[in-house]
N, C-alpha and C positions, 0 to 999 in steps of 0.2 A: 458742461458735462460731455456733450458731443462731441468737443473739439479736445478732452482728454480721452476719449476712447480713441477717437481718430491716431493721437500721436500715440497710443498704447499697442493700436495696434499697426504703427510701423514701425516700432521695437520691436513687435512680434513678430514681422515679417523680417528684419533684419537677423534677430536670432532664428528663424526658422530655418533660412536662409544659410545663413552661418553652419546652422548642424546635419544641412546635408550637403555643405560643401567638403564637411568633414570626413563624412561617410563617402562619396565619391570617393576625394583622395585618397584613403586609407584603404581603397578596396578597390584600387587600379594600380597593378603593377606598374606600367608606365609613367603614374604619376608620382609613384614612393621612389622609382630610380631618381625623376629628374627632382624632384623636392627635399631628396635628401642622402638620397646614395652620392648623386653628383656635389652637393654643397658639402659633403663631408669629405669627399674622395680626392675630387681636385685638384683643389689646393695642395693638398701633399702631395700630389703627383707631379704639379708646377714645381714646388718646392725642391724635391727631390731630381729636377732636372735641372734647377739653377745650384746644387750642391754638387761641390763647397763652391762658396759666392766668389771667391777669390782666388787667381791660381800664381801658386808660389814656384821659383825656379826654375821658370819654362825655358826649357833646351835651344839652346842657339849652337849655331858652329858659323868661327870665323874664316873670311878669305881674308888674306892679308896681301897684297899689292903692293902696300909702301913697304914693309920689312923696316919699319921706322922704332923707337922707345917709345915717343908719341903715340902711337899706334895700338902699340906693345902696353903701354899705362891706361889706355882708353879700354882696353880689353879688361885688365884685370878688374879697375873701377869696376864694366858692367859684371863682369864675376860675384864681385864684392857685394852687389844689391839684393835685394831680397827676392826680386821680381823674376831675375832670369839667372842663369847658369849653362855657364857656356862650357861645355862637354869637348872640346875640343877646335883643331884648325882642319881647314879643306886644303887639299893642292889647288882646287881652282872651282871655278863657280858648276862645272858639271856636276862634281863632285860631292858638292855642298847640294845641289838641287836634287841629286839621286837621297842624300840622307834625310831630306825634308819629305822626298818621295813617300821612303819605308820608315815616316815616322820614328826614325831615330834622332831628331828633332825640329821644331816649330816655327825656327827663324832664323834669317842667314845676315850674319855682321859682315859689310865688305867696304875694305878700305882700298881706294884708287891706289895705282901709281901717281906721287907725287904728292900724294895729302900733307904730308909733316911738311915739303918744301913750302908748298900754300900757305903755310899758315907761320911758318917763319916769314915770308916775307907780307904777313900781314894780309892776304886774302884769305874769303872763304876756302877754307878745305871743306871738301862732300865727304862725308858718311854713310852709306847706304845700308835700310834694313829691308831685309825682304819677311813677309813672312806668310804663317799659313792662315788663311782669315775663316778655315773651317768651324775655329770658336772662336769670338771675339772678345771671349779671356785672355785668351794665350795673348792676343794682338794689343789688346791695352796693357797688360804688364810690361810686355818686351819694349813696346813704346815711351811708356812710364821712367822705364831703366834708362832707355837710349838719353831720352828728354834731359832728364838729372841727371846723366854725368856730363853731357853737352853743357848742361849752364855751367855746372862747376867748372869745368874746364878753359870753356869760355872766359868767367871768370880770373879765374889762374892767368891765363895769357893776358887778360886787358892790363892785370895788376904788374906785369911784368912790361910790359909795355909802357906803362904809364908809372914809373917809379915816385915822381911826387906823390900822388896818390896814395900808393902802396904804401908809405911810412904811414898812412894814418888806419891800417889791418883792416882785415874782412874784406868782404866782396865790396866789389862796385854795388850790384844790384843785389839784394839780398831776396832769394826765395823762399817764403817760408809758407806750408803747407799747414792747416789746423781744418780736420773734417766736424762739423756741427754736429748736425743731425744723424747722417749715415756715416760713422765711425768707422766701421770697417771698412768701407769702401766698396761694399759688396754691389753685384748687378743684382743679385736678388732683390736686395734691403732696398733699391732704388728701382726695383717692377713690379715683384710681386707682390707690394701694395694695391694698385693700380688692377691690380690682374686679380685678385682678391674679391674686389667692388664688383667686377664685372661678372666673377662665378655665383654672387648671390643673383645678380640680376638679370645673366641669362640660363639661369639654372628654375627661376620664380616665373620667366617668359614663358621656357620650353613649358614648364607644367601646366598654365594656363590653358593655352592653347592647346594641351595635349586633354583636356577636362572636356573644352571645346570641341574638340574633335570627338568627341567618344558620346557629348551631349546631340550632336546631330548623327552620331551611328544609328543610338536609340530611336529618333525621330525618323528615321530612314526605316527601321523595324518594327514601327506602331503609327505608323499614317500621319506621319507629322507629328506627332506629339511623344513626349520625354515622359516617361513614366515617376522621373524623379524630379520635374518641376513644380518649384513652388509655388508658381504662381504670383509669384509678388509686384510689386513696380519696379520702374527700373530701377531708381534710387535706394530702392531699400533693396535690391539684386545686386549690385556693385558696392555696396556698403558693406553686406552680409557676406558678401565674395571675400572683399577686401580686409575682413577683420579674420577670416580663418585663412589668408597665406601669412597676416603677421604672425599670429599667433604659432601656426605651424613653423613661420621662420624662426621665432626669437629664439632655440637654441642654437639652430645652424648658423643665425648671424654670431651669438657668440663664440662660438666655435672659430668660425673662420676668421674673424676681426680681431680676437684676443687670444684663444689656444694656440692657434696656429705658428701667428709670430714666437708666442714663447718657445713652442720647441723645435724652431729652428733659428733663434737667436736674433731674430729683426728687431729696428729700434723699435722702442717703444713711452717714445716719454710723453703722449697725452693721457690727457684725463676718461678713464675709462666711461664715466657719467656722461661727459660731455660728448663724448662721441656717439654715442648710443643716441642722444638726444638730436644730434648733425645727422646722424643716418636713417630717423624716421620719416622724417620727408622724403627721404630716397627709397625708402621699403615702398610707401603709400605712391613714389612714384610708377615704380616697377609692376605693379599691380592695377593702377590705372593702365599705363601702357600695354601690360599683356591683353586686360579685357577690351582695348579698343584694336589690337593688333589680331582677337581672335576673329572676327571678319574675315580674314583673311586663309581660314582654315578650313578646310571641307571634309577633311579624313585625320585621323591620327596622326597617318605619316607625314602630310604635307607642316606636320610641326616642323620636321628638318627642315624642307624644305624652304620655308619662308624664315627661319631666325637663324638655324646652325651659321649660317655662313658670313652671319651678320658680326660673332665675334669677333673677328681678324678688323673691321672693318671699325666697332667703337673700341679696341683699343688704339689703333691709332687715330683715332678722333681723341682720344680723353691729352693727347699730347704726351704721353710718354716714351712713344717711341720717336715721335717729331712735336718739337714744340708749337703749341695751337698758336701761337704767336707768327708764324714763318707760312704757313695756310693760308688759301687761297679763301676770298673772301666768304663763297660758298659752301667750302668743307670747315669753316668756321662756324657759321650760322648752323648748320646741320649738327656740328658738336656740341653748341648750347641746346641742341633740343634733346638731347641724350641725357638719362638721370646719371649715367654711371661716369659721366664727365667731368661733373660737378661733387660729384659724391667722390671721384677717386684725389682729386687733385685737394679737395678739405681732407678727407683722410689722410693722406701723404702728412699734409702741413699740420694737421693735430697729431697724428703717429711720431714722425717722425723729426718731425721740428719742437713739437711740446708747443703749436699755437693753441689758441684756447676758442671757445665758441665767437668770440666778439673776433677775431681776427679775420676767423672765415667769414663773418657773417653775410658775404655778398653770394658765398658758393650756398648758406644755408637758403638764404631769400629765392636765389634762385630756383632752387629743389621744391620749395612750398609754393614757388611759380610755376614750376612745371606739374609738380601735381595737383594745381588747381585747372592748367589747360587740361592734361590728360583727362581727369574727369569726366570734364566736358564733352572730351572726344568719347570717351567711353559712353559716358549717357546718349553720345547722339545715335551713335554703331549700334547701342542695344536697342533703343527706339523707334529711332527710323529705318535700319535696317535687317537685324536681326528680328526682331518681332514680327515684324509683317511676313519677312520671309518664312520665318513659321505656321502663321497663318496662310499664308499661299499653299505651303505642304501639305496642309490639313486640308483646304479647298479642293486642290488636284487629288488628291486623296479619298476623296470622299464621293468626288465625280468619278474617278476610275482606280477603283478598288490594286493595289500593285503597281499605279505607275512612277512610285517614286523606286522601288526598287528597278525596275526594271530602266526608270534613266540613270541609275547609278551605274547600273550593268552598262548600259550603251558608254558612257564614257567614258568606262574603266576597259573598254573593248573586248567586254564578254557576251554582245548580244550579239 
């Protein structure tokens, strides 16, 4: 009988727990921004600065040197692609660089004196593209274009060269392009997946820590002690934490994981179930981590301070902007300790490849590995650190009536 009261009542202290973490968030502006202004805003903000993912007939102008038909047919080719469009010839490379200048276009074609000789007598001729690297749209299409009519050309001359061959058609080396997963070829379709993962998990961070901050304002304003604590254990404290940011996440995650891509077209070929089910270990991660990372909080603002700056930093750890593979054995290690590493790189491969749960299952293992470390950490930061430290407040507190206000004054250099 005892020992069912006992668990009855840390159910109790879990939902108690739970319904005034509710009450907090709902009634701190700071916290409804980061928990949900940001997890809804974001993303289309992201979204709307990789739009449109793809850029079509980016403006080139040629120099022309050799004055060759080779030359002459290597122009119209890149004309002909879908990628670039070439708006015209320069008298000379000033010329061309003044029009790149004023943005009357993006990339400069320059053919030496002597190319078409070169390459009748069977050496390389150079082609030179210059271009503007301000977007790195403009710079992959123009490249894309240069690239494909170089093989095909290539091509052409080996088979002209090599006339045995030539009686039996088609290229020497045949190129053929077939996109899988990201069809379009978009930068979006291939980032802001990745970029996705990270706005639920450091949008779940900031609010933590911002609950955190606002929980020791109060203790700073009643002698050590939170007018809105429950009093509970740790475990039923981080339980009861951790069950009211899912719950407050589960529309923002759907929103951002599944509306999002629809209305901007990103692929979408996993299983909606099964992803939901890959990314609860990552919720339960991001929740562990903020309450072991709120240690680290002493004010509201020092939210910014200790995570803002941390974005730039796990996305390129999660290896989308450099692959985690090419990383130094350090900023390796430091990326598997990341939920949003694991989480973005299974999302990618179930979004966008249509893998299923058993595919990823090493990125899922991982995540329910990392939110059993974080826990830990979490339990130990609320126990052994936070707790007493609250108790201290109360102590000093109680010996000299004011003096935690007045050391907040001295180090915020108002005494």
């Amino acid at each position: 009988m005892g020992k069912k009261l006992r668990i009855g009542g840390w159910f109790g202290d879990i939902l108690r727990v739970s319904r005034k973490e509710f009450y907090l968030s709902f009634h701190d502006v700071g916290v409804i921004v980061f928990f949900v202004v940001l997890a809804f805003a974001y993303p289309v903000l992201y979204a709307l600065i990789y739009n449109p993912e793809v850029a079509r007939d980016v403006k080139v102008v040629v120099v022309d040197d050799d004055r060759s038909e080779l030359s002459r047919n290597f122009v119209r080719s890149v004309d002909a692609t879908s990628e670039a469009n070439v708006i015209g010839y320069a008298a000379n490379m000033e010329e061309a660089r003044k029009a790149v200048n004023e943005k009357e276009c993006y990339g400069i074609i320059y053919f030496p004196d002597g190319f078409s000789a070169e390459v009748e007598r069977g050496q390389q001729g150079d082609v030179v593209l210059y271009t503007d690297m301000s977007l790195l749209m403009r710079y992959k299409q123009l490249l894309t274009a240069m690239t494909n009519v170089q093989q095909t050309y290539c091509s052409h001359i080996m088979l002209e060269k090599l006339p045995a061959m030539a009686g039996s058609g088609g290229a020497i080396i045949e190129s053929r392009e077939v996109p899988i997963g990201n069809t379009g070829r978009g930068i979006a379709s291939a980032v802001l997946p990745a970029v996705l993962i990270l706005v639920l998990q450091q949008s779940m961070l900031l609010g933590i820590c911002m609950l955190r901050g606002g929980s020791r304002e109060r203790r700073l304003r009643n002698g050590g002690r939170d007018p809105h604590d429950v009093g509970a254990a740790v475990g039923s404290t981080i339980l009861g934490k951790t069950i009211t940011y899912l719950i407050i996440y589960l529309i923002p995650s759907i929103y951002v994981l599944f509306i999002v891509p629809i209305m901007f077209s990103y692929p979408q070929n996993g299983n909606p179930i099964e992803i939901l089910v890959f990314l609860f270990p990552f919720m339960l991660c991001a929740s562990f981590m903020g309450q072991s990372l709120q240690v680290f909080v002493n004010e509201r603002e020092s939210t910014f301070l200790v995570l803002v700056f941390t974005s730039v930093i796990f996305i390129f750890l999660s290896g989308i902007s450099w692959p985690r593979y090419a990383m130094g054995g350090l900023w390796h290690s430091v990326g598997n300790a990341i939920p949003s590493t694991w989480a973005a790189n299974g999302y990618i491969l179930m979004m966008t490849d249509g893998a299923t749960l058993v595919k990823v299952q090493h990125h899922y293992f991982m995540l329910w590995g990392l939110a059993a470390a974080y826990f830990i950490i979490a339990y130990c930061v609320e126990r052994f650190i936070c707790r007493p430290r609250y108790k201290r407040m109360e102590y000093y507190d109680a010996k000299d009536p004011g003096s935690l206000l007045r050391e907040e004054a001295r180090r915020n250099g108002l005494d």
